[in-house]
Structure formats: structure tokens, C-alpha cells
C-alpha positions in Angstrom: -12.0 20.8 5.8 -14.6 19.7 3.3 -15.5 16.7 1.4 -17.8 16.0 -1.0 -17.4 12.4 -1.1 -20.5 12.5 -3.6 -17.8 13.5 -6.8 -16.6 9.8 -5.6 -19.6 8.5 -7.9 -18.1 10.8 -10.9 -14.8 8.5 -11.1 -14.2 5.6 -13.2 -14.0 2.5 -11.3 -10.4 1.5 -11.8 -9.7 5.2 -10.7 -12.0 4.3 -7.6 -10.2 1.0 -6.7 -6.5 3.1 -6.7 -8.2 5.6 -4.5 -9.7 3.1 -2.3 -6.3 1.6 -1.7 -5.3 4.6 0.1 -7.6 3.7 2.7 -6.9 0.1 3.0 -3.1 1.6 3.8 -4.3 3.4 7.4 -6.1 -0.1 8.4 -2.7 -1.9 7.6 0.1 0.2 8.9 -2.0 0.9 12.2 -5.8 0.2 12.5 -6.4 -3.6 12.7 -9.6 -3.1 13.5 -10.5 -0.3 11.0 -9.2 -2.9 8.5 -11.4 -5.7 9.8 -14.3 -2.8 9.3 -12.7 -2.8 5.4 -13.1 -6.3 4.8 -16.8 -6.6 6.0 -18.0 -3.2 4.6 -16.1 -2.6 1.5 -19.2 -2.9 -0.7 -20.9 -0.6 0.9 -18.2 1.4 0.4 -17.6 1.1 -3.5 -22.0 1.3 -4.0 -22.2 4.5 -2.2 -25.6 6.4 -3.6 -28.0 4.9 -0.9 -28.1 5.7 2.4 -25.9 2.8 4.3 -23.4 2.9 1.3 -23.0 6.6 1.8 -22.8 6.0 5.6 -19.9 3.3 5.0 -17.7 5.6 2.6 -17.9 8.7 4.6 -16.8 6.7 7.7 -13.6 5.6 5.9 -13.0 8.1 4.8 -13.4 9.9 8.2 -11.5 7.4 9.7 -8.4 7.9 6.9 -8.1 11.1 7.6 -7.9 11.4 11.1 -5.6 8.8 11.0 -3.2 10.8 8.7 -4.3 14.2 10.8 -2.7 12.1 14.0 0.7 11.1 12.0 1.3 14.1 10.8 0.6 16.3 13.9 2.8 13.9 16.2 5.7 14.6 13.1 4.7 17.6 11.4 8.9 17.9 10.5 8.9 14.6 8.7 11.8 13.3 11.1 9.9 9.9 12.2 6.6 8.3 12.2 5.3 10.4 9.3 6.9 8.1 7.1 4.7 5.2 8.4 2.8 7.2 5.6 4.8 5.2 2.8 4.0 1.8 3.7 3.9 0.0 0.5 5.8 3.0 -1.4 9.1 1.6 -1.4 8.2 -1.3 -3.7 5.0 0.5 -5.5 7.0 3.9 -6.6 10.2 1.3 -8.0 7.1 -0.8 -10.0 5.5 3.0 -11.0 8.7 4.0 -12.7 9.1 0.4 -14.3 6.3 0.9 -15.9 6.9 4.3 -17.1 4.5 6.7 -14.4 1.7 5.6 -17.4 -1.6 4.2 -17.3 -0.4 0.7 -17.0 0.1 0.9 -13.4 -2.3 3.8 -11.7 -0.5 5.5 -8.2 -2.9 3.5 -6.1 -2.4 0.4 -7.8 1.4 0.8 -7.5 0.6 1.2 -3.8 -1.2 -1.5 -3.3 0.8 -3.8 -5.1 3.8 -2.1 -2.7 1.4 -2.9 0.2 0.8 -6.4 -0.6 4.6 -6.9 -0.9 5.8 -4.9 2.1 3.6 -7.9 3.7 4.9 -10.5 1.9 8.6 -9.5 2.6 7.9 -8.8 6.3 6.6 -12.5 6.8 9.8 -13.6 4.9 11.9 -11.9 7.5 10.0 -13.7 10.0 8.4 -10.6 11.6 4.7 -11.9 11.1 2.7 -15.4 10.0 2.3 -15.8 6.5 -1.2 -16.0 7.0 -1.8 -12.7 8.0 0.1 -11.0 4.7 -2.1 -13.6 2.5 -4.9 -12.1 4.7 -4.0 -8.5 3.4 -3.0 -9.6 0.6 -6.7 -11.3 -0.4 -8.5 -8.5 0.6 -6.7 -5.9 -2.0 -7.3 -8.8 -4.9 -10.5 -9.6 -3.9 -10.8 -5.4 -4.7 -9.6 -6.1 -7.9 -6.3 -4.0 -7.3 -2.6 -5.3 -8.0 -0.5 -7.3 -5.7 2.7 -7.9 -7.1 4.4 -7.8 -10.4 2.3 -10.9 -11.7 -0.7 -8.4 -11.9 1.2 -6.1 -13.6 0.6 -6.6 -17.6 3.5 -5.6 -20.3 7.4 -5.8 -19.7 8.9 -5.2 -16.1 12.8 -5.0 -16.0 14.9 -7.3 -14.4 15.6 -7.1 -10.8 18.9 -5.2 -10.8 17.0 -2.5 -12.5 14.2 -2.8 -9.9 17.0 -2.6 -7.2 17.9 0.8 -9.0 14.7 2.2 -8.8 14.3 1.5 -5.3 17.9 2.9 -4.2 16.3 6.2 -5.7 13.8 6.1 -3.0 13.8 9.5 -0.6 13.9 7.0 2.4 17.5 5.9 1.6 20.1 7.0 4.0 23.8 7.0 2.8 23.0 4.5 0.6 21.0 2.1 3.3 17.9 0.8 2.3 14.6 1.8 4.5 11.3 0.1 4.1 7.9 0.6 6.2 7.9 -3.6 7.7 5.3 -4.9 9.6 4.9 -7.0 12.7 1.1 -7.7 11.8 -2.2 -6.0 10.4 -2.1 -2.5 12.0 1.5 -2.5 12.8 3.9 -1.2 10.9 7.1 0.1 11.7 10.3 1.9 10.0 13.2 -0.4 9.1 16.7 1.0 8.2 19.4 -0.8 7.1 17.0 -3.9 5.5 19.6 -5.9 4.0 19.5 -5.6 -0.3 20.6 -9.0 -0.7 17.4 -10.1 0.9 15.3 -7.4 -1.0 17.0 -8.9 -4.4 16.2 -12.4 -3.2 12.2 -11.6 -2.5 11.8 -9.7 -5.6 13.6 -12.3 -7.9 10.9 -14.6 -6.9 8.4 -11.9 -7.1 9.5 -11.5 -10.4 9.5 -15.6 -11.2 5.9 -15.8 -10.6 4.4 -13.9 -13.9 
């Protein structure tokens, strides 16, 4: 495989910030420490050009891949772990279609947002301290990326529409919802049969704050 990681330099940055959450996903759903390495280098990572900042973004981006390389080879049917791959999907593809798959809401801000709530929700089911989704949550803000609908400019519909979107999702299972949880930075896990009552609940707040 080759990559020219110098094309990076060519993006605009809001295009930049959507890729980089991409890479902020393999820290969170199983790399604690690879996310720690995020939060202390991630300027580094954005100046690139120089020396160190090239250093820093072909590391992640080493590190992101053989992280995916090692889901996918341990599922390369898609019948388990490889859907790890979708943490923060569930929520950021049902925002994406809200806001019409335009401009509004890039794929890797949809993500992150997703991220940042698949965090939030977790700690509301009492799977991990609050602290440590407001930990990953600060860390995609402090980016400048999207971490809920209040980030989100324009119209959003209202949450039984939302609810719609996110029974579409592939994950669903004769009609059960399943989301990518997690226990704590660098540990996620799949979840099926998540209750949508609770789901409804979260985003109704979620939805309350903008």
C-alpha cells in the first residue's frame, strides 16, 4: 500500500478536520493510548510540512491503518468485530441524512458528532464515568469538529424522525437496535437489543440543547 500523505496539505481544512476524525475513531473504540498520543500531538498532526509535523501525521496514520488491517483480518466476513468499525455511525449517518448527505454536515463531521454521542449515551447507561465521554468529547471540539446536534447549523427534524433514520441503519436486526457502546476510551463493544425508548430519551435532550 502507498501513501502520500503529502496531498494531505492539498485539502481544505474543514475537509482535513472530517478526515482527521477518522483517526480519532481507532484511539476510541480500542487504542487508549494511541488516543492519549492524539491529544498531545494533534498539532503536529494538522501543521504537517516540517519535519516533526510530518513525523506525527504519518504515525497516525500508520497507526489507523494497522488498526483497521487487524479488525478486518480477524472478520474479513463482516460477522463480528468488524463492525467495531462503525462506532459513532449509528447516530452520525441518522444526523447525515437529516441534513440532506449536503455540505452542512461533511461524513467525518457526522462521525464525530456520532462519536461524541455514542460516548455520551454509553455514560448514560452507566457503562463508563461521565468524565471520560466529556474527555473525548473535548478533544473532537477542541479540533473544531461537531459533537452533537447543537453544532449542527440549519433545521434538524424531530426525534421520531431521527428514530427513523436510525432504524434504517444496516446494524439493525429484526427490527432491534445495535449500537457500537463503550466501556471507556479504547473500548468499545457491540450492543444489540439497546433499548429505543432510552435512545429517544438521550436524543430528545440531545436535541433540547441547540
Amino acid at each position: 500500500m502507498l501513501a502520500d500523505t503529502a496531498t494531505l496539505d492539498t485539502l481544505p481544512k474543514r475537509e482535513f478536520r472530517a478526515g482527521y476524525a477518522e483517526l480519532v475513531k481507532y484511539g476510541l473504540l480500542g487504542d487508549a493510548a494511541f488516543f492519549s498520543w492524539l491529544e498531545a500531538n494533534w498539532r503536529a498532526v494538522f501543521a504537517g510540512g516540517n519535519s516533526a509535523g510530518s513525523f506525527a501525521r504519518e504515525h497516525a496514520i500508520a497507526v489507523a491503518c494497522r488498526a483497521k488491517a487487524a479488525i478486518v483480518a480477524r472478520d474479513e466476513r463482516e460477522t463480528g468485530d468488524r463492525a467495531l468499525l462503525n462506532l459513532g455511525h449509528t447516530f452520525g449517518h441518522a444526523l447525515e441524512a437529516a441534513c440532506g448527505f449536503s455540505d452542512r454536515l461533511l461524513h467525518g463531521e457526522a462521525i464525530a458528532a456520532g462519536m461524541a454521542l455514542a460516548f455520551a449515551f454509553s455514560a448514560r447507561q452507566g457503562l463508563l464515568p461521565m468524565a471520560e465521554a466529556e474527555r473525548a468529547t473535548r478533544h473532537l471540539a477542541e479540533i473544531g469538529l461537531p459533537t452533537g446536534p447543537k453544532d449542527i447549523s440549519g433545521p434538524l427534524p424531530s426525534v421520531d424522525q431521527l428514530m427513523e433514520l436510525i432504524a434504517q441503519d444496516k446494524k439493525v436486526k429484526r427490527g432491534m437496535l445495535t449500537f457500537i457502546l463503550v466501556r471507556g476510551i479504547g473500548s468499545a463493544f457491540i450492543e444489540a437489543g439497546v433499548d429505543p425508548r432510552e435512545v429517544r430519551a438521550f436524543l430528545s435532550e440531545k436535541l433540547a440543547e441547540r
